[in-house]
C-alpha positions, 0 to 999 in steps of 0.5 A: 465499486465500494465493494472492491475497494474493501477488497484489494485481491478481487479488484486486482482479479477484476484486472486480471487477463481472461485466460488467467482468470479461466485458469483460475476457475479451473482450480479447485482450490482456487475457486474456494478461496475466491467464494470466501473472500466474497461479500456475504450477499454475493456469497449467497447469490453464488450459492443459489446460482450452484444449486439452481441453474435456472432462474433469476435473482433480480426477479425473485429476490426481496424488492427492498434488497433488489439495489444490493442483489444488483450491484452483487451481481455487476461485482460477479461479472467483474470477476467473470463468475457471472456472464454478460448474459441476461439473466446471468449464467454462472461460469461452468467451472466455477460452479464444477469446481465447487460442487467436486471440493465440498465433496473432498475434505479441505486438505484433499483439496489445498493440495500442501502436505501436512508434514506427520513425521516431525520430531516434537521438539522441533515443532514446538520450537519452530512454532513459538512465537510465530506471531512475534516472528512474523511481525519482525520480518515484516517490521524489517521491510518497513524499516528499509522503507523508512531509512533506505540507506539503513543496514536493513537487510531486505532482498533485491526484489523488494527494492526493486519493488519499491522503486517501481512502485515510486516508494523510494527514488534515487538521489541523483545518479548514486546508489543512495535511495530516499524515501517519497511522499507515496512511501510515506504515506505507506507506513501510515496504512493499518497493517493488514492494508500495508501487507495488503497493498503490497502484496497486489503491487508485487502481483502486479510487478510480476505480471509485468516482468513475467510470462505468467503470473497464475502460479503465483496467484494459485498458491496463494489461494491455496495457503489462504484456506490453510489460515487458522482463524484462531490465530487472530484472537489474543491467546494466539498472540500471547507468547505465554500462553500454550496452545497447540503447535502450528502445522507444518507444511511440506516444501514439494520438490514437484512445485515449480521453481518460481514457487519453491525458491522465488515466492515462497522464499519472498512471503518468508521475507513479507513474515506471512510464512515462516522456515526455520532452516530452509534444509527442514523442507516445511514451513509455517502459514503465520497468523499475519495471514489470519489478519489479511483474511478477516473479515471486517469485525474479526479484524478490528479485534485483531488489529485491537489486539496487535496494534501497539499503544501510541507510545509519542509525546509531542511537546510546544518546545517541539521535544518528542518523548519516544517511548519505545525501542523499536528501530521502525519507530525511530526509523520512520521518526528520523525522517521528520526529528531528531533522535537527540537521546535515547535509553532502554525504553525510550528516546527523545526526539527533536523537531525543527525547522532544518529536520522538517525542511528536509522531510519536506524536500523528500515529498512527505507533506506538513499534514502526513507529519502531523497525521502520524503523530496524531496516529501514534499518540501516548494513551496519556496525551490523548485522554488529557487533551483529546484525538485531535489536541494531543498534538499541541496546536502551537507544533501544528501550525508551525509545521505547516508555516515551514512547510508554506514558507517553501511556497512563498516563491513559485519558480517558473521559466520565462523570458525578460524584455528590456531593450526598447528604443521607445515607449511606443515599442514597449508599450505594443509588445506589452499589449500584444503579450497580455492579450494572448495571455502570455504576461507574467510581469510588466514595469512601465518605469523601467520598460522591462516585460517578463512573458511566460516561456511558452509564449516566448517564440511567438511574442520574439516573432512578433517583435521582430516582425515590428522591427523589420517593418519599422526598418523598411518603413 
């Protein structure tokens, strides 16, 4: 369904078991959170469905709008917010749940404690640069992902993570890890789909490992209705511009353990909330949560404001100039290039055969390469010689020629016959393994035939089958 594929955390709800999802809708906050992140037209289907509790939608809506209120509609049972019934009922929990959270103010029903009495300072200083903050933690996860075998500090959780999810793989039966295509292709999303994306495999990775992954989901919820819109527009990410500081929220000693020490501590690491000392006792919801819960235009003009310019100059001599200092940049470009210089502000890069074969072995392909490039394009290159040609066409090729050249050669298992005591006898075995498509090759000067490996035992049978019955003949 399109409108889940737009929205990771309703198709992972969609997934979920039922009595997980029934706990769900018994949570107030839960139950905001989920309405919120709706699409508008289902938002409304909700709404009429709250405050009516008979009727129905299909029949009454506007018939040029019956196909949208329909499939709407299948999108609500998924979710189990609408039942299987015709017309729909909606869930008895749900609708409750709302009705009693529009009758409390929005922090009554979060449920996390603003911290009030926090000297100012303090605030102030744990609150600056929040953005900033956020965007190197979580720059931090790529960059392991990048080059696995860095220094990059990351918990074990997350490389477990990737394991599972196949984002970095083992090099033989060593400690070292590499990057995969699967992982590759991952530090190409947009932010907000990287965060996104792995956000729903940890869900997932917990629902597997352990007994119940509702705490987990709850509290997410309840930190997406403290998310500030504000903090997507551009003065929020300035550094230098005031603003009010951030709120603070209290670490209850009442949460579970899982909560306290494991997820929160693992959001921290993710950049979605920031604790300047874990003694403080409270911690910051960043504006990278503001970016996950946007909708589709808030979003593009949030991304317009935190997306760095294409800072990537791709020569035909296969040079890269690389102006940048990021060690993500420069990360993710080791994979593919390289780093032959580098300065204060930039780096140079050098592409050739021997560092793109070795990209290649890893699983990441000619096109990912040429794509990322592409993506990362100096302003300069792209308004000169356009979106597609900023990458010149000579470099293009000849990464897809160094990737075909692995392709020349298709190795695959099989047997070879060679000892025939006549013409007759090579020439029946021939026939025999052609007709059951098990042929891979055939000389008739050398008498030599070559069968596929599952064919193997069938054709030796058969052969000598033909033997004994020449034998006794």
């Amino acid at each position: 369904m399109e409108a889940l594929e737009n929205r990771p955390f309703l198709a992972f709800l969609s997934q979920l078991e039922a009595e997980t999802v029934r706990r769900l809708y018994e949570s107030k906050p839960a139950c905001l959170a989920i309405l919120r992140m709706l699409p508008p037209l289902a938002q409304k289907c909700v709404l009429i469905m709250v405050f009516r509790s008979e009727g129905n939608l299909l029949e009454e809506c506007n018939k040029n709008y019956k196909d949208a209120v329909e499939e709407n509609i299948r999108l609500l049972r998924q979710l189990h917010i609408l039942s299987a019934d015709e017309p729909p009922i909606l869930n008895i929990d749900f609708r409750m749940n709302y009705l009693q959270s529009l009758m409390r103010p929005l922090a009554q029903v979060v449920g996390l404690d603003p911290v009030t009495r926090i000297d100012e300072k303090v605030q102030k200083a744990a609150s600056r640069d929040l953005y900033k903050k956020a965007l190197e933690r979580w720059e931090c996860v790529l960059s392991y992902l990048a080059l696995p075998d860095s220094a990059a500090s990351v918990s074990m959780l997350t490389v477990e993570l990737f394991e599972h999810i196949g984002f970095i793989k083992r090099k033989g039966n060593g400690s070292a890890r590499d990057i995969t295509s699967l992982g590759f292709q991952f530090l190409l999303l947009g932010r907000a789909e990287q965060i996104w994306s792995y956000l729903m495999y940890y869900l997932k990775y917990i629902e597997v490992t352990t007994e119940d992954v509702f705490p987990f989901v709850e509290f997410f919820l309840r930190l997406c209705l403290c998310v500030d819109p504000s903090d997507l527009s551009e003065t929020a990410q300035n550094s230098d511009t005031e603003r009010l500081p951030a709120t603070p929220y209290l670490i209850d000693d009442k949460w579970p353990e899982i909560i306290k020490t494991g997820f929160l501590k693992h959001l921290r690491e993710l950049g979605l909330v920031f604790i300047r000392k874990s003694k403080d006792g409270f911690f910051f919801i960043t504006p990278l949560m503001a970016l996950l819960l946007a909708g589709d235009g808030e979003r593009d003009v949030g991304l317009e404001n935190t997306r760095q310019k294409g800072f990537l100059i791709a020569e035909t001599n296969y040079r890269l100039a690389v102006y940048s200092n990021s060690h993500l940049h420069l990360s993710i470009l080791n994979q593919f290039a390289e780093i032959v210089a580098r300065f204060n502000n930039m780096a140079v890069g050098l592409m050739s055969r021997d560092t793109v074969r070795q990209a290649l072995q890893r699983g990441i392909t000619a096109k990912q390469i040429t794509q990322y490039l592409r993506a990362n394009s100096h302003p300069r290159a792209v308004d000169t010689h356009g979106q597609y040609h900023c990458v010149p066409p000579t470099v293009v090729d000849q990464i897809h020629l160094w990737e075909e050249e692995r392709e020349r050669l298709q190795c695959q298992d099989c047997a070879v016959y060679s000892l025939f005591d006549s013409d007759e006898q090579y020439v029946q075995l021939k026939n025999f393994a052609t007709e059951r498509g098990f042929l891979l090759y055939g000389d008739d000067i050398q008498r030599v035939v070559v069968v596929t490996n599952e064919g193997n035992e069938m054709v030796r049978e058969w052969y000598h089958a033909l033997n004994e019955s020449r034998i006794h003949a």
